[in-house]
SEVEX-302955 format. One record per residue (C-alpha): residue number from 1; residue in three letters; x, y, z. Coordinates in Angstrom, 3 decimals. Example, Ala and Ser with C-alpha at 12.3 -4.5 7.8 and 13.67 -1.06 7.14 Angstrom:
! SEVEX-302955
(1, "ALA", (12.300, -4.500, 7.800))
(2, "SER", (13.670, -1.060, 7.140))
END
This chain:
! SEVEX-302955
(1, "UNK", (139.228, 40.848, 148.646))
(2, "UNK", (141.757, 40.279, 151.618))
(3, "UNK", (142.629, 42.459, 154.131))
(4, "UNK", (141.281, 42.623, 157.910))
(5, "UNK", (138.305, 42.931, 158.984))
(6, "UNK", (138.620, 46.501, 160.898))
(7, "UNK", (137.620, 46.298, 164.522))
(8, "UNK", (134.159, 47.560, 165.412))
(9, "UNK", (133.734, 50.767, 167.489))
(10, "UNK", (132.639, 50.379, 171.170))
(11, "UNK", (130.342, 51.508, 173.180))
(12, "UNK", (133.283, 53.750, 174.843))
(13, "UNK", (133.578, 55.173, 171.286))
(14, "UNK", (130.060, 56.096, 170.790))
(15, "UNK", (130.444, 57.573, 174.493))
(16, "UNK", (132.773, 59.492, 173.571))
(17, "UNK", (131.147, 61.211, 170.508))
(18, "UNK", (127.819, 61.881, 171.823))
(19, "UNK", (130.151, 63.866, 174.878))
(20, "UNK", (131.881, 65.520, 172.169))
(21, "UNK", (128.458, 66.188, 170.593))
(22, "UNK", (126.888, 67.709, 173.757))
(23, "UNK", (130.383, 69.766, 174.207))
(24, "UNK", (129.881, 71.155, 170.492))
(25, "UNK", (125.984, 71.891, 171.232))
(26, "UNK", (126.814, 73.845, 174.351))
(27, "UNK", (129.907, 76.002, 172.944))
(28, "UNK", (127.208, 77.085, 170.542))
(29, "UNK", (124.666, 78.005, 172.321))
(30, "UNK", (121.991, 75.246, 172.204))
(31, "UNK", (120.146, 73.461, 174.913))
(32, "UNK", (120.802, 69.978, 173.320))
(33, "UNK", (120.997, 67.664, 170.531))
(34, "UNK", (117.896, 66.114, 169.400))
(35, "UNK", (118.765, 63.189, 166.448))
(36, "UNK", (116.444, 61.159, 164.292))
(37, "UNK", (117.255, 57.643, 162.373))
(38, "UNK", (119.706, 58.397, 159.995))
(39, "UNK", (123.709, 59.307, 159.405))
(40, "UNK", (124.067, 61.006, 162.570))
(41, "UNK", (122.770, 58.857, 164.786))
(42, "UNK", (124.345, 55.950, 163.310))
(43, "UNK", (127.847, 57.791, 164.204))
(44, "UNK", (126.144, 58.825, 167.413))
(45, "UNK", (125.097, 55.099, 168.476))
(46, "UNK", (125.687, 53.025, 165.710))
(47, "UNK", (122.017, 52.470, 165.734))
(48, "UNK", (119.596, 52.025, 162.311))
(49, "UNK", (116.014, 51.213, 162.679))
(50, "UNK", (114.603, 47.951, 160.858))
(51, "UNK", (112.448, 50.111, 158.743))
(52, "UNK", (112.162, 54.058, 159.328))
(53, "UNK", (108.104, 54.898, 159.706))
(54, "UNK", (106.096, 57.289, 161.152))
(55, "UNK", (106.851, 55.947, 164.607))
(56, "UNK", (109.132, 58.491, 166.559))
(57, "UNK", (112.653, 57.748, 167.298))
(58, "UNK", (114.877, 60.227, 168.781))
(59, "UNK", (118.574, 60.715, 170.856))
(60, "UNK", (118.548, 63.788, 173.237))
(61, "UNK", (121.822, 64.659, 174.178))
(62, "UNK", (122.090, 67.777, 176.336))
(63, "UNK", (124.480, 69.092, 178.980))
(64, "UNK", (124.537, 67.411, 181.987))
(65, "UNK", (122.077, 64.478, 181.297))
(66, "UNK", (122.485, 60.862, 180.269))
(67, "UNK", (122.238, 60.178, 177.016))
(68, "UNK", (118.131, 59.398, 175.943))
(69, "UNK", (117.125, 57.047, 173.013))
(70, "UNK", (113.314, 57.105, 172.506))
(71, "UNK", (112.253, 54.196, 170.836))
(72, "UNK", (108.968, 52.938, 169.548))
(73, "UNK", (108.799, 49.543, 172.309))
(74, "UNK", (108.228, 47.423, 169.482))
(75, "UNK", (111.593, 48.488, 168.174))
(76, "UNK", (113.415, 48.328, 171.524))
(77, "UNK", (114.834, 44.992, 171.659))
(78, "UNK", (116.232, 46.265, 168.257))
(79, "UNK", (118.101, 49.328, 169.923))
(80, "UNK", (119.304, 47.555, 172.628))
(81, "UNK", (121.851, 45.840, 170.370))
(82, "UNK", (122.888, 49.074, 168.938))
(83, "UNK", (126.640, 48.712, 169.636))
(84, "UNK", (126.537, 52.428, 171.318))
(85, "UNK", (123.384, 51.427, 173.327))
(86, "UNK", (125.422, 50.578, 177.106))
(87, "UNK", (126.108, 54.473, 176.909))
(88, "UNK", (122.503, 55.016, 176.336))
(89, "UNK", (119.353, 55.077, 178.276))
(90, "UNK", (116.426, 53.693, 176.324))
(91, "UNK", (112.821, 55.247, 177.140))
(92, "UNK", (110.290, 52.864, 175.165))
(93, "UNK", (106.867, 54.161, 174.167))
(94, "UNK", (103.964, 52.522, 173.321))
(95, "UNK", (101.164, 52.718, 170.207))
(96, "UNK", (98.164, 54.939, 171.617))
(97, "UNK", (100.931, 56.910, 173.793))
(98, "UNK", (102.052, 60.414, 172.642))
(99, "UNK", (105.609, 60.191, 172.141))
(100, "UNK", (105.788, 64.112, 171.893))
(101, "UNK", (105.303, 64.294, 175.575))
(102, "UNK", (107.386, 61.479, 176.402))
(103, "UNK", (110.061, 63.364, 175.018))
(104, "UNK", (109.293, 66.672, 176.359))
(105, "UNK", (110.377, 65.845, 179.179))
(106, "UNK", (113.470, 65.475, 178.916))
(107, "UNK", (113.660, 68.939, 177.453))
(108, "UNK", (113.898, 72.010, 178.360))
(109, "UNK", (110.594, 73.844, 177.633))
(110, "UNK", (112.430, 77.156, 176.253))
(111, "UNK", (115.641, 75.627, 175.104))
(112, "UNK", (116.974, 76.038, 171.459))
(113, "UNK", (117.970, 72.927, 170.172))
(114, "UNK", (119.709, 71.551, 167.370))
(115, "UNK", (118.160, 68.809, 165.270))
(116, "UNK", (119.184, 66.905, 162.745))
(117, "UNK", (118.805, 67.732, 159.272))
(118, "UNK", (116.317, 64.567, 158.311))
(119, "UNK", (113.977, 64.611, 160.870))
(120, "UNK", (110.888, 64.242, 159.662))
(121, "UNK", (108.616, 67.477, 159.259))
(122, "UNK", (105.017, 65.610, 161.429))
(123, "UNK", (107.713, 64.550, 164.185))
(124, "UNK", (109.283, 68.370, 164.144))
(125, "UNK", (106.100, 70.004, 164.609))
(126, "UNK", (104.440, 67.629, 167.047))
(127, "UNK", (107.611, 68.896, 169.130))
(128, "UNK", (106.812, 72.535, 168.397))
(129, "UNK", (103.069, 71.725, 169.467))
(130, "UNK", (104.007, 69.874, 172.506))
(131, "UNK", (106.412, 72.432, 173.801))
(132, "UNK", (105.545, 75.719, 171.984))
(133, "UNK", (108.480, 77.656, 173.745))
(134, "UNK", (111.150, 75.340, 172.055))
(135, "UNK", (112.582, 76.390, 169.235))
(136, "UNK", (115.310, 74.829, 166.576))
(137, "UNK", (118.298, 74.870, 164.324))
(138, "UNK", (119.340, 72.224, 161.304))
(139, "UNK", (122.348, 70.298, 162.305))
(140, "UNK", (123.852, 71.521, 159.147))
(141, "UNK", (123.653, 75.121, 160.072))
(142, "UNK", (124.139, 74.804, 163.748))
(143, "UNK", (127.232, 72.196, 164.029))
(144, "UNK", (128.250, 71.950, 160.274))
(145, "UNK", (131.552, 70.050, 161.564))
(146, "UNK", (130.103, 67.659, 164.115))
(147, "UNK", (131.376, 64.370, 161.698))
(148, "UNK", (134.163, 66.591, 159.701))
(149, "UNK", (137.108, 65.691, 162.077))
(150, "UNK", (137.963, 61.498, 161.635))
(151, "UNK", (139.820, 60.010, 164.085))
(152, "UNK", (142.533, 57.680, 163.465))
(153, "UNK", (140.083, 54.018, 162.734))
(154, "UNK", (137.662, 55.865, 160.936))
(155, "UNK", (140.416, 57.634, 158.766))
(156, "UNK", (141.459, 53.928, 158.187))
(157, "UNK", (137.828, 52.652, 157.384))
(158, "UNK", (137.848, 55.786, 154.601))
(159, "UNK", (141.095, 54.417, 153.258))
(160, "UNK", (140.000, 51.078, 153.346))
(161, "UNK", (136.863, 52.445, 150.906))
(162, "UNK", (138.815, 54.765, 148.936))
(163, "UNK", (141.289, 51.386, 148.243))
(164, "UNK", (138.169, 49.212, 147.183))
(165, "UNK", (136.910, 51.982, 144.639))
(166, "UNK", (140.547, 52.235, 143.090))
(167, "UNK", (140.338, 48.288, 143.224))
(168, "UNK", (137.189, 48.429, 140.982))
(169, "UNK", (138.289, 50.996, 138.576))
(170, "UNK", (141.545, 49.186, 137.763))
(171, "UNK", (138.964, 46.212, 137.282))
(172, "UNK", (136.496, 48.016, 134.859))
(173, "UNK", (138.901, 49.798, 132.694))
(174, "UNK", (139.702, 45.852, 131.774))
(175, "UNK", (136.505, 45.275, 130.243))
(176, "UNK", (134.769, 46.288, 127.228))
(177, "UNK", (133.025, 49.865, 126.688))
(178, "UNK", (132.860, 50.026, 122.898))
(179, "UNK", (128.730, 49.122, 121.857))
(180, "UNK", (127.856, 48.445, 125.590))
(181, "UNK", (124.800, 50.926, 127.194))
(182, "UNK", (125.976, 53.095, 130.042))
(183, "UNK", (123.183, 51.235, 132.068))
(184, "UNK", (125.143, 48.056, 131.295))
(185, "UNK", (129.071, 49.753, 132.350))
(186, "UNK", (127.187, 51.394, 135.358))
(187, "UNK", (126.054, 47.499, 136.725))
(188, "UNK", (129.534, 46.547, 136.419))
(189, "UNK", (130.748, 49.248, 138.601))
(190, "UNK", (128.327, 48.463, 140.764))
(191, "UNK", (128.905, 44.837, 141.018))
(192, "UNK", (132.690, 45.892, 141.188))
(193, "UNK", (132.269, 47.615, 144.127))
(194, "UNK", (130.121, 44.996, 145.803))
(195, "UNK", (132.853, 42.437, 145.082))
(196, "UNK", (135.592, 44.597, 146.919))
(197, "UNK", (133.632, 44.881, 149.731))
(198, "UNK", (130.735, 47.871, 149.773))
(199, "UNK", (127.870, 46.758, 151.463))
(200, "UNK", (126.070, 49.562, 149.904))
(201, "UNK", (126.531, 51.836, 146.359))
(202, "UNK", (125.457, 55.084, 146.723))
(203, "UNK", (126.167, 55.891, 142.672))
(204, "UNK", (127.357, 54.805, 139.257))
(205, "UNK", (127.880, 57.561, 136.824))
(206, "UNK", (128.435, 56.974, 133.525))
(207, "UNK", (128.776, 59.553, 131.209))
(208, "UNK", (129.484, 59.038, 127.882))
(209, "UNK", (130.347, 61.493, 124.707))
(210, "UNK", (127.929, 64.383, 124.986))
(211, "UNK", (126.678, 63.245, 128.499))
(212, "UNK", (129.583, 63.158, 130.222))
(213, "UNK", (128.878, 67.277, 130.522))
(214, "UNK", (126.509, 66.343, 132.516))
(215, "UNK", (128.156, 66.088, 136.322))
(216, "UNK", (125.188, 63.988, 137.632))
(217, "UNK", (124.032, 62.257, 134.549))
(218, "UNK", (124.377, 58.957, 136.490))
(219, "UNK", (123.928, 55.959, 133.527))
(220, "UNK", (121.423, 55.854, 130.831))
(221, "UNK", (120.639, 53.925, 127.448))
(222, "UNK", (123.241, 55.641, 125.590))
(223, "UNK", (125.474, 53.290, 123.818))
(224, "UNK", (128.873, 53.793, 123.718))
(225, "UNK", (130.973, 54.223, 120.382))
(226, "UNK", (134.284, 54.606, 119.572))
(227, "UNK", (136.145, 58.327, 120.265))
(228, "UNK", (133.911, 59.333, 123.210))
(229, "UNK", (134.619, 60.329, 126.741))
(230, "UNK", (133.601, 58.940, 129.444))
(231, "UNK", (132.944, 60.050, 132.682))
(232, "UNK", (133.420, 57.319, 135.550))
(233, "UNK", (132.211, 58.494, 139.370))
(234, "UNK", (130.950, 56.043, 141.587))
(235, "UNK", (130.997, 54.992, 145.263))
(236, "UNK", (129.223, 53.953, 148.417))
(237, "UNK", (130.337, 52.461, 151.798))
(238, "UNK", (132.120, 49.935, 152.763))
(239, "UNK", (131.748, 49.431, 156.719))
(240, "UNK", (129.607, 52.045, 156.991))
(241, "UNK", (132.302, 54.565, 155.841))
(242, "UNK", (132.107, 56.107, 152.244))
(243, "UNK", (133.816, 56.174, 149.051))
(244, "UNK", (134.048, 58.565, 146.013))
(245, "UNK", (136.193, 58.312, 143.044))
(246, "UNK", (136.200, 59.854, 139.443))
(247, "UNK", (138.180, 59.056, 136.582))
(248, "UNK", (137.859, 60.030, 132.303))
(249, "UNK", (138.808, 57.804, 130.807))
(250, "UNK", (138.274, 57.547, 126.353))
(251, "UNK", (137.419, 54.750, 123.729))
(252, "UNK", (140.498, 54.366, 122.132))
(253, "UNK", (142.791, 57.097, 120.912))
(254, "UNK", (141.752, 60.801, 121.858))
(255, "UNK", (142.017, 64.249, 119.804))
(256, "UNK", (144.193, 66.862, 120.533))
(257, "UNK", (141.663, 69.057, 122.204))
(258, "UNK", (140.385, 65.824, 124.643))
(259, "UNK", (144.096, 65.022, 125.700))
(260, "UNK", (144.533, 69.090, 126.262))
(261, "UNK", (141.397, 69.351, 128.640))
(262, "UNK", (141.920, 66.102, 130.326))
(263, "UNK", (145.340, 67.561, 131.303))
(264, "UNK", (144.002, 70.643, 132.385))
(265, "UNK", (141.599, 69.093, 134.328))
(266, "UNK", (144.360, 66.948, 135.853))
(267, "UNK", (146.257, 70.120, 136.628))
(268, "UNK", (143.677, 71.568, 138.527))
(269, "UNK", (143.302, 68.866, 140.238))
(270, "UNK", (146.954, 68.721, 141.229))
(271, "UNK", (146.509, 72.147, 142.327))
(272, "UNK", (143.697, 71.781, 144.341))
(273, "UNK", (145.320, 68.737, 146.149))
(274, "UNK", (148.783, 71.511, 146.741))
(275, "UNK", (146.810, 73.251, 148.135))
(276, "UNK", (145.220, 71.315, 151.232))
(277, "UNK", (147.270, 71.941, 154.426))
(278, "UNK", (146.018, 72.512, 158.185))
(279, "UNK", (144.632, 76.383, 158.424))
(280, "UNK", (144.027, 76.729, 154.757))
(281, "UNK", (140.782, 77.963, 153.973))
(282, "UNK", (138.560, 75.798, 152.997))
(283, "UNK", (138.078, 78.189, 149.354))
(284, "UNK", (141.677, 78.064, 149.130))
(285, "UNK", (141.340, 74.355, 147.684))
(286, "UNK", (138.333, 75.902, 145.325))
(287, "UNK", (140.031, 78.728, 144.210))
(288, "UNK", (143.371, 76.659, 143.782))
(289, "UNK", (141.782, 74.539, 141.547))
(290, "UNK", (139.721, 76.815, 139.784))
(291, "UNK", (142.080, 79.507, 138.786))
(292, "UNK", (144.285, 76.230, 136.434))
(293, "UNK", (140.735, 75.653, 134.892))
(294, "UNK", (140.171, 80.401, 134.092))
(295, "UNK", (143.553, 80.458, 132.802))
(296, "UNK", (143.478, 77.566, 130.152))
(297, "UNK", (140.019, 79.701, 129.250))
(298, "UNK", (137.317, 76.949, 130.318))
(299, "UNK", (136.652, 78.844, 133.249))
(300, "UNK", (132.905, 79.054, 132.800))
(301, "UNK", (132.929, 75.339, 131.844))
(302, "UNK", (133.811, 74.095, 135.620))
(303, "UNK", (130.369, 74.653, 136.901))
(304, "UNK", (130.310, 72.987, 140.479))
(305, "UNK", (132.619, 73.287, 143.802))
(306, "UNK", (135.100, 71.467, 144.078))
(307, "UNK", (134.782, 69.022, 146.777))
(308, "UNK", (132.590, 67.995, 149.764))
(309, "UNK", (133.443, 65.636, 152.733))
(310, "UNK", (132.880, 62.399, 153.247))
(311, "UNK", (132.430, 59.972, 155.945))
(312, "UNK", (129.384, 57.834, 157.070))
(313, "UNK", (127.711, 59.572, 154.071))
(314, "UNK", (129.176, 60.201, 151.010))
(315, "UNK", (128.021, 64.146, 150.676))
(316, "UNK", (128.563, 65.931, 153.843))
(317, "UNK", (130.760, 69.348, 155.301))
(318, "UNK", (133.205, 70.110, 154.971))
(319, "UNK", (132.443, 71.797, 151.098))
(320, "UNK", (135.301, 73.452, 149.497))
(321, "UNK", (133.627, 75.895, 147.310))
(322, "UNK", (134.326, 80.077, 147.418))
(323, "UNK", (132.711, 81.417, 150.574))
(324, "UNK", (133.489, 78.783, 152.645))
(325, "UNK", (136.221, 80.428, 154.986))
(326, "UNK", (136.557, 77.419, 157.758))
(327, "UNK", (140.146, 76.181, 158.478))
(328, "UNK", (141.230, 72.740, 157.294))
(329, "UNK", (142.125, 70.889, 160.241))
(330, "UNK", (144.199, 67.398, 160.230))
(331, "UNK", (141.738, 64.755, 159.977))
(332, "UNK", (139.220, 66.043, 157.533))
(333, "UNK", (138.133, 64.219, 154.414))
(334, "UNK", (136.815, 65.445, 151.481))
(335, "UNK", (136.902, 65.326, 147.799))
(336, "UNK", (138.956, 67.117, 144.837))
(337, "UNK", (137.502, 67.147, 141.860))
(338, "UNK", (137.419, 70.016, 139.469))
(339, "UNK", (136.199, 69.150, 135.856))
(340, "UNK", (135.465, 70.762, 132.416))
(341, "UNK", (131.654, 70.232, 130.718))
(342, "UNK", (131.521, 71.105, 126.768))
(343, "UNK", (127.857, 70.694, 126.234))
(344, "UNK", (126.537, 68.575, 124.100))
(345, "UNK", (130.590, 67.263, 123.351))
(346, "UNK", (132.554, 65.893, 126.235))
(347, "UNK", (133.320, 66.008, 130.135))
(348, "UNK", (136.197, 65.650, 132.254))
(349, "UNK", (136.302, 65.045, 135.937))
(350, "UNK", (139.082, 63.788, 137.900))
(351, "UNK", (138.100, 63.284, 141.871))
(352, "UNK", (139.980, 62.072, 145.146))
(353, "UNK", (139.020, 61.745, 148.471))
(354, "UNK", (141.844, 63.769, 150.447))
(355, "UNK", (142.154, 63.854, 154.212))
(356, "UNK", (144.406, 66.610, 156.014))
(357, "UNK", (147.424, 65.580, 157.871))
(358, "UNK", (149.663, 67.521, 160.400))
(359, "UNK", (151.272, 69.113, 157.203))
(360, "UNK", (149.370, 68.826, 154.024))
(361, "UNK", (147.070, 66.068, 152.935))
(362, "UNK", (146.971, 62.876, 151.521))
(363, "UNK", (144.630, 61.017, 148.746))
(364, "UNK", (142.753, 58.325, 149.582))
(365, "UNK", (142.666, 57.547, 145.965))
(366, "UNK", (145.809, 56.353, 144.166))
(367, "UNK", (144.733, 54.958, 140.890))
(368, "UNK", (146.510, 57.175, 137.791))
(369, "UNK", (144.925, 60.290, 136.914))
(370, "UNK", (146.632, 60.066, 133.507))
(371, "UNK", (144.044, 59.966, 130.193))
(372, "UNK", (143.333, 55.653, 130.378))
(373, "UNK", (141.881, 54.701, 126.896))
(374, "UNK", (139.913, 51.858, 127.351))
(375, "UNK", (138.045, 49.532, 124.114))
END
């Protein structure tokens, strides 16, 4: 694949989020920030440990404090070639140390802190035991938009992903379906993916003829014959930022009813697009979508939300789904992809990653969302 290798992010950058994140922590309330291994402390630090064990690892970020990463001092010399590690301080601990009370103090002992959403359970309540007054809130629920807003070079690094999985859909759409197992399509895509640049693939689904009303069927043994559907959704992350892509396409020549519910589908997905534009609702995108699907009568046949963002992981908030009331705001990302599921007959899904500009969006997918037949 050519292109240019995007420039990594600094130290200044990872400054500047884990200010950001303290900011966000303190307009809502908490005490601080406390992050284990895992997608938000990568976009915290741009640190991943070797190999994630029961050994504690932890960032504490709160107001008016430098920046803490504490590190098992076997994996220190590790951290300190995180690329966000010259805005850090690193506090090492050792095996036959507690590294509860190493951390506690750098707490406050009746502060409410947020914490991120995969920390694991033993590590959350040797916290709790260590500092009983403490208490906590999930990431998720406390600062659901921490990652939603992308600045400019990670909006590219999406782009850059969304332009590899259009790369390897325009690729497998060349090759043969007809008498191949889903298993065999979904190691193409896979491969496909790799090729264009994705260090890592998240997801292959392949969803043929009655399993393609599946949503997350992913692949199986199923072999595929002529006339079926199939569902294609697959992506990953390339340079550590994620992609996510669905196209239907069928095995030669479709029916009446297929081409009618693929265009439907493609419709609502249109409308669900129209609809993105700074200070929409979040449900407006849902319902947008939605209503195209209730008034061709397959309403109760579109049985998921419509989107979910996307950045250093490829399921994350923003969700566009009825409820959800939180203005778009330029920079977003997320998916649109509204579909129809006929059990035990056919699916349809059509899915793009959209980001929100000053005034509307604009997909980071760009491959036709016309019916492809494929052999």
């Amino acid at each position: 694949m050519t292109g240019t290798t995007p420039a990594p992010f600094t130290a200044a950058d990872y400054r500047a989020r884990m200010d950001r994140a303290v900011r966000s922590a303190a307009d809502a309330g908490l005490a601080g920030l406390l992050v284990a291994p895992g997608p938000d402390l990568v976009w915290l630090t741009g640190y991943t440990p070797t190999a994630i064990t029961e050994r504690l690892t932890v960032l504490v970020l709160a107001p008016g404090r430098d920046p803490v990463l504490v590190v098992p001092t076997l994996e220190a010399p590790d951290a300190e070639q995180a690329p966000g590690a010259p805005a850090l301080t690193l506090r090492d601990w050792t095996d036959g140390t507690d590294p509860y009370a190493v951390t506690a103090g750098l707490l406050d002992d009746r502060g409410r802190f947020g914490i991120s959403d995969n920390t694991w359970a033993m590590h959350l309540l040797g916290l709790q035991r260590t500092l009983p007054g403490t208490s906590y809130a999930a990431l998720t629920d406390a600062l659901p938009m921490l990652r939603a807003v992308k600045d400019k070079a990670e909006l590219d690094l999406l782009a850059a992903a969304g332009a590899a999985a259009d790369q390897a859909f325009e690729e497998i759409r060349k090759l043969p379906f007809v008498g191949r197992r889903e298993s065999d399509v979904g190691r193409d895509l896979a491969a496909l993916l790799r090729r264009f640049g994705h260090e890592q693939v998240d997801f292959t689904i392949v969803g043929s003829g009655p399993n393609g009303a599946n949503p997350h069927h992913e692949v199986g043994d199923r072999k595929i014959r002529p006339g079926d559907m199939v569902v294609l959704d697959f992506g990953g992350l390339k340079d550590g930022y994620g992609s996510d892509t669905t196209r239907t396409v069928h095995v030669g020549e479709p029916t009446e009813e297929e081409r009618r519910v693929h265009d439907v589908v493609r419709a609502a997905q249109e409308a669900g697009y129209q609809a993105v534009r700074p200070g929409a609702a979040c449900q407006d995108v849902d319902r947008a979508a939605r209503a195209v699907i209730a008034d061709a009568g397959y309403g109760p046949y579109f049985i998921h939300r419509t989107g979910h963002g996307i950045g250093v992981t490829t399921h994350e908030p923003p969700y566009m789904i009825e409820g959800e009331e939180r203005p778009l705001v330029p920079g977003m990302c997320f998916s649109v992809e509204p579909g129809i599921y006929l059990p035990g007959r056919f699916g349809v899904r059509i899915e793009d990653i959209v980001t929100v500009t000053e005034d509307g969006g604009r997909r980071l997918n760009n491959t036709t969302r016309e019916l492809v037949t494929v052999d």
